[in-house]
PDB file of N, CA, C and O in Angstrom:
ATOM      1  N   UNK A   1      56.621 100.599  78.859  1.00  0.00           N
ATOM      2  CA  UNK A   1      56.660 100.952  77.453  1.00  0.00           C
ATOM      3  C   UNK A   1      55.579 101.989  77.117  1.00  0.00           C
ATOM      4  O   UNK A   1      55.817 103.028  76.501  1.00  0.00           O
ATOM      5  N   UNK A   2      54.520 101.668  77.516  1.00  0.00           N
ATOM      6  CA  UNK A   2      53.033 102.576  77.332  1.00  0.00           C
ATOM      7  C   UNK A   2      53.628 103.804  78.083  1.00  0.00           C
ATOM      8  O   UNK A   2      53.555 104.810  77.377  1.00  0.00           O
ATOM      9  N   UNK A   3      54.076 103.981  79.044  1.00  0.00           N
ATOM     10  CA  UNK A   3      54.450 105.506  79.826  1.00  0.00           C
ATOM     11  C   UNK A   3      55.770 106.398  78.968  1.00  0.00           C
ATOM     12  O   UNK A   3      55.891 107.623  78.976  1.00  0.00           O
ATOM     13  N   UNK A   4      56.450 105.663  78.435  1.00  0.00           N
ATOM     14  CA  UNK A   4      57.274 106.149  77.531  1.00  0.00           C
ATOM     15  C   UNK A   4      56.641 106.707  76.478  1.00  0.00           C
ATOM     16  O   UNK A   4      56.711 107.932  76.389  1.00  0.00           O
ATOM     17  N   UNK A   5      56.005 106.073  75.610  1.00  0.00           N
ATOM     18  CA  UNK A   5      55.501 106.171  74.438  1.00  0.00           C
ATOM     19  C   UNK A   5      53.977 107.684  75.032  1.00  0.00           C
ATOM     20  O   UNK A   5      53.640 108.380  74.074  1.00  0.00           O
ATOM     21  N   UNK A   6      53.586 107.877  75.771  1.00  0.00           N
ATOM     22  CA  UNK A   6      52.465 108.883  76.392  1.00  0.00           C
ATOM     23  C   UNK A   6      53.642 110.340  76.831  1.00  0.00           C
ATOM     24  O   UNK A   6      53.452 111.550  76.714  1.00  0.00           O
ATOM     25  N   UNK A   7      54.471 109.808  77.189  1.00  0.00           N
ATOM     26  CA  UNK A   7      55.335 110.717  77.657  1.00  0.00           C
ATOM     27  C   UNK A   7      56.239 111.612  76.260  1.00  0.00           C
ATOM     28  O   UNK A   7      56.674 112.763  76.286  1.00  0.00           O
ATOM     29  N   UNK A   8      56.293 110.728  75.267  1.00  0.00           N
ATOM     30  CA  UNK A   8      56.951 111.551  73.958  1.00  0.00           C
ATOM     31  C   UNK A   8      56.334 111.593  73.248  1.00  0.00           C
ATOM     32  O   UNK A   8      56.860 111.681  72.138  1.00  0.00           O
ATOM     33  N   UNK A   9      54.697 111.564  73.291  1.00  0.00           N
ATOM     34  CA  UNK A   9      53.683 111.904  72.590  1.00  0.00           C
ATOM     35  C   UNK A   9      53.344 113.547  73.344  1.00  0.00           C
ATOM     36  O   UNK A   9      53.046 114.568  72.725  1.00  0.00           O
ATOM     37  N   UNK A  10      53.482 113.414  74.660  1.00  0.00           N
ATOM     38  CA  UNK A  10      53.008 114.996  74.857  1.00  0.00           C
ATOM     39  C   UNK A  10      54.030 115.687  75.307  1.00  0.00           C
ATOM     40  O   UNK A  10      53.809 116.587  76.117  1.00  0.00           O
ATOM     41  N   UNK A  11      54.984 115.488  74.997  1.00  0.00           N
ATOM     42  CA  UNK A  11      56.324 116.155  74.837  1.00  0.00           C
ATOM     43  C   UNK A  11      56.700 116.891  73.423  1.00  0.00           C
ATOM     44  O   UNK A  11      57.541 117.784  73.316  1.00  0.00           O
ATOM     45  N   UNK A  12      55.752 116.230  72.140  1.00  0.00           N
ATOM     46  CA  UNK A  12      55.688 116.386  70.993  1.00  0.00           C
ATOM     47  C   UNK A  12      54.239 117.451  71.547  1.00  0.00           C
ATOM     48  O   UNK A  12      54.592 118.588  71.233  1.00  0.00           O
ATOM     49  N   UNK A  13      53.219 117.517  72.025  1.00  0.00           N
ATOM     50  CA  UNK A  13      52.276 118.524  72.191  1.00  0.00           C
ATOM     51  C   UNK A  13      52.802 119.444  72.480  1.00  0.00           C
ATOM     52  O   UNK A  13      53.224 120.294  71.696  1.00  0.00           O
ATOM     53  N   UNK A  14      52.913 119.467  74.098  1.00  0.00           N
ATOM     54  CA  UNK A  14      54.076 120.933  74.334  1.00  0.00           C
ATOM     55  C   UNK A  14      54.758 121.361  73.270  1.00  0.00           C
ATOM     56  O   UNK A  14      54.046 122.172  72.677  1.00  0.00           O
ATOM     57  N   UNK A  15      55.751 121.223  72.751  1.00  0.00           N
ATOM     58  CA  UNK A  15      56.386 121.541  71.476  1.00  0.00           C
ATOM     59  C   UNK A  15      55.738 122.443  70.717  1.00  0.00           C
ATOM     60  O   UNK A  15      55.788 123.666  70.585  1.00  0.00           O
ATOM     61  N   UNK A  16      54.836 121.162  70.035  1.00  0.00           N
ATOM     62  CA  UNK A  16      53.459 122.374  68.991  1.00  0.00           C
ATOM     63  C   UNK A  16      52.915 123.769  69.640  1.00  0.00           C
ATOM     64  O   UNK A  16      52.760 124.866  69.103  1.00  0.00           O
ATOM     65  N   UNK A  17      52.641 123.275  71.212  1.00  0.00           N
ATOM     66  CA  UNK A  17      51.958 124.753  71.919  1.00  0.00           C
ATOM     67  C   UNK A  17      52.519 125.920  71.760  1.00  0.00           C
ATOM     68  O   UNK A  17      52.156 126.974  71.237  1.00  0.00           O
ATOM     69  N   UNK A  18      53.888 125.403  72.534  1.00  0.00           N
ATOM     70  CA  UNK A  18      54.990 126.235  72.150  1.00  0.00           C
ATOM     71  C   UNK A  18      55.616 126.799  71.035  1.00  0.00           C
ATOM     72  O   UNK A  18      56.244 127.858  71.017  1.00  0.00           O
ATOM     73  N   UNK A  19      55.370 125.893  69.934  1.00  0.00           N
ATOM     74  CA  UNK A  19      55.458 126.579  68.481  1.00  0.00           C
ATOM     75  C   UNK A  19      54.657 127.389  67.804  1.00  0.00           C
ATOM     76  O   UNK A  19      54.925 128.191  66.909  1.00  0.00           O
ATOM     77  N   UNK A  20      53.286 127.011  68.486  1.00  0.00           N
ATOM     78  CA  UNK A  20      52.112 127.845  67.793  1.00  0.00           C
ATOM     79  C   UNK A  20      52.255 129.486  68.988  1.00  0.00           C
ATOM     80  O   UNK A  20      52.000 130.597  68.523  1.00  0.00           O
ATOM     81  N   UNK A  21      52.627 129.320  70.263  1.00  0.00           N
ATOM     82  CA  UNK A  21      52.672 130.882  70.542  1.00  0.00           C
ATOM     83  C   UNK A  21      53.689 132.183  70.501  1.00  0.00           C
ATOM     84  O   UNK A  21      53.779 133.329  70.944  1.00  0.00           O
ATOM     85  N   UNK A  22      54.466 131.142  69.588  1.00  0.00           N
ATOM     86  CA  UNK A  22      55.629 132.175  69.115  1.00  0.00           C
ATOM     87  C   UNK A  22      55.462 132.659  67.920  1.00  0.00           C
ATOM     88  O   UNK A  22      55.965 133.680  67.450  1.00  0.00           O
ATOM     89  N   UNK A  23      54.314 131.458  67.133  1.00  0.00           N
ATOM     90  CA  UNK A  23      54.037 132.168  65.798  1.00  0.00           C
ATOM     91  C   UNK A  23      54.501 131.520  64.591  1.00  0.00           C
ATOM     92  O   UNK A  23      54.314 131.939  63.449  1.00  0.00           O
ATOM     93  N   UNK A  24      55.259 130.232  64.996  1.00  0.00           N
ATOM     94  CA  UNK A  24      56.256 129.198  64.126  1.00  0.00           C
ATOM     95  C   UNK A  24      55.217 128.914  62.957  1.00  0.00           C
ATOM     96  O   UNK A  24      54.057 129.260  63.183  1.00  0.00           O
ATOM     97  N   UNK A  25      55.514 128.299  61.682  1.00  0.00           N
ATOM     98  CA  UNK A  25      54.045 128.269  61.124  1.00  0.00           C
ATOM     99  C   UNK A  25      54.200 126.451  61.123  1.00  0.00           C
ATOM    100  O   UNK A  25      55.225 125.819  61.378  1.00  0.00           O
ATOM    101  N   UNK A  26      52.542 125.774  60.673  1.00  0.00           N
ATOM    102  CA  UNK A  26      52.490 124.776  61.226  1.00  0.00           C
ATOM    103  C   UNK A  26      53.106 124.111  60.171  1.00  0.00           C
ATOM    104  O   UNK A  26      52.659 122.965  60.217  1.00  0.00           O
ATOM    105  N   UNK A  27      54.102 124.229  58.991  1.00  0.00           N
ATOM    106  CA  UNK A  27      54.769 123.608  57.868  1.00  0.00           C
ATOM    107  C   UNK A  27      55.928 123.448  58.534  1.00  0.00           C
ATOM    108  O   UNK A  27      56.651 122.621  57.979  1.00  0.00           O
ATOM    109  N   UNK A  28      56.504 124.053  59.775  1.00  0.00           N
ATOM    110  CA  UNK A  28      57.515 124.024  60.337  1.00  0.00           C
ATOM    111  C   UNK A  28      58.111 123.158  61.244  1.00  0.00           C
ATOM    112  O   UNK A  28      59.260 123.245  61.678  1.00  0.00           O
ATOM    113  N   UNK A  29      56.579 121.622  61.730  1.00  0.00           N
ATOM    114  CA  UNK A  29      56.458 120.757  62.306  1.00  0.00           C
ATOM    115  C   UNK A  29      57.959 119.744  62.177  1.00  0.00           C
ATOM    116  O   UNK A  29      58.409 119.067  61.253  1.00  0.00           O
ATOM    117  N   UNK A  30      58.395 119.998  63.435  1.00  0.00           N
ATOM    118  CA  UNK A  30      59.909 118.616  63.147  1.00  0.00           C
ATOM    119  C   UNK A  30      59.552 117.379  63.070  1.00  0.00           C
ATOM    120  O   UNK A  30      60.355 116.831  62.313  1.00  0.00           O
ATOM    121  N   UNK A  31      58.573 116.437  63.542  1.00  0.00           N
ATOM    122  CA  UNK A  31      58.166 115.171  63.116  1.00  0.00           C
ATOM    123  C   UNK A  31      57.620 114.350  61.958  1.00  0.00           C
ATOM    124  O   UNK A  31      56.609 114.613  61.307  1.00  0.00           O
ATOM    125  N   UNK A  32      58.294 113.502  61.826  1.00  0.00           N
ATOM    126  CA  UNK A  32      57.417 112.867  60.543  1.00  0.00           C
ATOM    127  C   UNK A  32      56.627 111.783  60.988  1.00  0.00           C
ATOM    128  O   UNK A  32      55.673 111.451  60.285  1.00  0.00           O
ATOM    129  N   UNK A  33      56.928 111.010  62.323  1.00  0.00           N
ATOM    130  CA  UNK A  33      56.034 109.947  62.408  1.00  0.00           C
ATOM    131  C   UNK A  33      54.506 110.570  62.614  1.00  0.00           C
ATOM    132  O   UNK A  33      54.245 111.674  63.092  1.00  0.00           O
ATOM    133  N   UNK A  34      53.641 109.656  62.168  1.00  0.00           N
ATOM    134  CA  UNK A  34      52.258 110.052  62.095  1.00  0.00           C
ATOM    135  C   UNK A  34      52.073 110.580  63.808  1.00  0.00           C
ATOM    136  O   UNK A  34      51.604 111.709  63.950  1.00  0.00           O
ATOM    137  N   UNK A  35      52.338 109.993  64.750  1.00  0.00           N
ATOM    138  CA  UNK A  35      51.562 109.712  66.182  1.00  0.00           C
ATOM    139  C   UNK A  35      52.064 111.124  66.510  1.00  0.00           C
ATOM    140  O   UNK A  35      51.277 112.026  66.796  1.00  0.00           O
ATOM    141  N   UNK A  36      53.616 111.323  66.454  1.00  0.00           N
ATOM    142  CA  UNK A  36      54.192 112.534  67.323  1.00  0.00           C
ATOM    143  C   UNK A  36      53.874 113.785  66.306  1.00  0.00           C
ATOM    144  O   UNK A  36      53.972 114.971  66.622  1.00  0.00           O
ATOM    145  N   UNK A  37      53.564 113.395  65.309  1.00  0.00           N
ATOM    146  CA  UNK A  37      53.136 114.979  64.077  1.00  0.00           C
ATOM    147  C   UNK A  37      51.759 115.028  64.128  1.00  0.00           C
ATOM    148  O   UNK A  37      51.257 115.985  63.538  1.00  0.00           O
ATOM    149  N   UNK A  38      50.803 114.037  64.827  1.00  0.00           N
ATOM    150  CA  UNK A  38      49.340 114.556  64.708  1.00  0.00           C
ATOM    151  C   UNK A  38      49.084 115.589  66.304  1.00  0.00           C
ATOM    152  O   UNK A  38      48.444 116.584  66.647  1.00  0.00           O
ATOM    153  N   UNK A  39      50.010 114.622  66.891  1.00  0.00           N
ATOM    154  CA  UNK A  39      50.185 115.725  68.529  1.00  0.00           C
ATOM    155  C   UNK A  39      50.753 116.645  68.058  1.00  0.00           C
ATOM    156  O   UNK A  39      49.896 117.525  67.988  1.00  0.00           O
ATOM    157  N   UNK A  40      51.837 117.093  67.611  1.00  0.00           N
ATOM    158  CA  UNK A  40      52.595 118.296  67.798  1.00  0.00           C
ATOM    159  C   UNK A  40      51.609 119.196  66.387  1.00  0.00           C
ATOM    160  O   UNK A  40      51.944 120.360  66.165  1.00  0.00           O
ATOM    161  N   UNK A  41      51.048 118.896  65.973  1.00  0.00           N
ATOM    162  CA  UNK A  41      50.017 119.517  65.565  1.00  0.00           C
ATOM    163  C   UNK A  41      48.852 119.618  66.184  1.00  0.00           C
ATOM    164  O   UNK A  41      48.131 120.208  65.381  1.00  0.00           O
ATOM    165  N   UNK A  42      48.306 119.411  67.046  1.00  0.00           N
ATOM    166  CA  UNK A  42      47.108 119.604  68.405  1.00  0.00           C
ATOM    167  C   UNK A  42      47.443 120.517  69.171  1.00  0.00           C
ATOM    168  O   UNK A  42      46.769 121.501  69.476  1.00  0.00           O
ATOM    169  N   UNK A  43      48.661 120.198  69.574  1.00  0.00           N
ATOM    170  CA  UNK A  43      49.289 121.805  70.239  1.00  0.00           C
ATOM    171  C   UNK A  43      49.354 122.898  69.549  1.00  0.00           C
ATOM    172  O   UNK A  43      48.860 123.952  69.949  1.00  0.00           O
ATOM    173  N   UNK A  44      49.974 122.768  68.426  1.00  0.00           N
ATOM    174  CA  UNK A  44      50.090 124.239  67.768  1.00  0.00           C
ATOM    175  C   UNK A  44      48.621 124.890  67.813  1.00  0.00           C
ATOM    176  O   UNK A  44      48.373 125.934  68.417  1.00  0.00           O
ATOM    177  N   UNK A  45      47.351 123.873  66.842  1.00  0.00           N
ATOM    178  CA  UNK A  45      45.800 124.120  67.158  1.00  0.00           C
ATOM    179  C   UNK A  45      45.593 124.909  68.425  1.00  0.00           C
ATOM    180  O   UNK A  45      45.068 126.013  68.568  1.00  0.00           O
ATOM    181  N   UNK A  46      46.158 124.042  69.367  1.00  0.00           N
ATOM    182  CA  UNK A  46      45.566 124.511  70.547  1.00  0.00           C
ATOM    183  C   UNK A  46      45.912 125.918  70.483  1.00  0.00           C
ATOM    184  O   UNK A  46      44.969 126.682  70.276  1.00  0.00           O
ATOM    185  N   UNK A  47      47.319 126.528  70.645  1.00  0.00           N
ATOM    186  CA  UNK A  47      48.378 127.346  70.968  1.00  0.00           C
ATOM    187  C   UNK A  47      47.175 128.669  70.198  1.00  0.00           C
ATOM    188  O   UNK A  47      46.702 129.597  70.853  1.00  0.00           O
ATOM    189  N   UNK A  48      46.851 128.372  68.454  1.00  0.00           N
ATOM    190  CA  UNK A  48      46.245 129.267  67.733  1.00  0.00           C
ATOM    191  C   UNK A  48      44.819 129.540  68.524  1.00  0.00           C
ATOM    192  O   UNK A  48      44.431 130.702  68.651  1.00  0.00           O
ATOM    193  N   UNK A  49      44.047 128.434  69.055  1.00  0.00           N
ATOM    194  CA  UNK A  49      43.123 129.038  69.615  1.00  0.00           C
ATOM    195  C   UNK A  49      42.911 129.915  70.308  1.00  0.00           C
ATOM    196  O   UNK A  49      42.075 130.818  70.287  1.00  0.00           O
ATOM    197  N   UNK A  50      44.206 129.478  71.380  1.00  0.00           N
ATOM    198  CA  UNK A  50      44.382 130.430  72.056  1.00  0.00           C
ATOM    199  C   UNK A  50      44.520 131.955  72.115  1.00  0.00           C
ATOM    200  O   UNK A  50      43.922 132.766  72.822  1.00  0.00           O
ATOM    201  N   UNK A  51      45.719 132.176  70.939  1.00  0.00           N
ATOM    202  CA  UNK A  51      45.786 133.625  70.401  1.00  0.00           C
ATOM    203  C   UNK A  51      44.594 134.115  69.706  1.00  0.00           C
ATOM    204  O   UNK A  51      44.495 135.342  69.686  1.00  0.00           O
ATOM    205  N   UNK A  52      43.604 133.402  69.093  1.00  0.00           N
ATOM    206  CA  UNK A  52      42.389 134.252  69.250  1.00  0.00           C
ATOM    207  C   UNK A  52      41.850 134.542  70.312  1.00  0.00           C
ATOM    208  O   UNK A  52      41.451 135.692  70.496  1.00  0.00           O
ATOM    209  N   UNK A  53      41.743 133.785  71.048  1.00  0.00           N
ATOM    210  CA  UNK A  53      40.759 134.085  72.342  1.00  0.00           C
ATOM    211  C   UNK A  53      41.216 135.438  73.120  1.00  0.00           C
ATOM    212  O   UNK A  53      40.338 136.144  73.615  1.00  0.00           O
ATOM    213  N   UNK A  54      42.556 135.796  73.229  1.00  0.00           N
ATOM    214  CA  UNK A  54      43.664 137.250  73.539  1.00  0.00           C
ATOM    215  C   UNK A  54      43.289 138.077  72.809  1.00  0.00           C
ATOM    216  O   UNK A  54      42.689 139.052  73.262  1.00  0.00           O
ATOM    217  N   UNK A  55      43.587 137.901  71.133  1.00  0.00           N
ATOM    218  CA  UNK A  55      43.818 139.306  70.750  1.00  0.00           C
ATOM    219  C   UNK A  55      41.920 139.703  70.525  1.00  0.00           C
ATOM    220  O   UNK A  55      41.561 140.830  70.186  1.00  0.00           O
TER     221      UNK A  55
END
């Protein structure tokens, strides 16, 4: 149950990463549960850091 639940928590990260380096904006988040929308918002974070650190 715990490997499931870790596994569609950073499946919801990827997502955000991936949303934040295309440029998606972060209002655009598909989750509503708290757990998978605070990850898929960590990724996007991440994703933006990233594009500063580039341009």
């Amino acid at each position: 149950m715990k490997r499931q639940k870790r596994d569609r928590l950073e499946r919801a990260h990827q997502r955000g990463y991936q949303a934040g380096m295309t440029g998606r904006p972060k209002e655009m988040c598909p989750y509503q549960a708290v757990n998978q929308r605070s990850y898929w918002l960590g990724g996007w974070r991440e994703a933006m850091d990233v594009k500063v650190l580039i341009a």
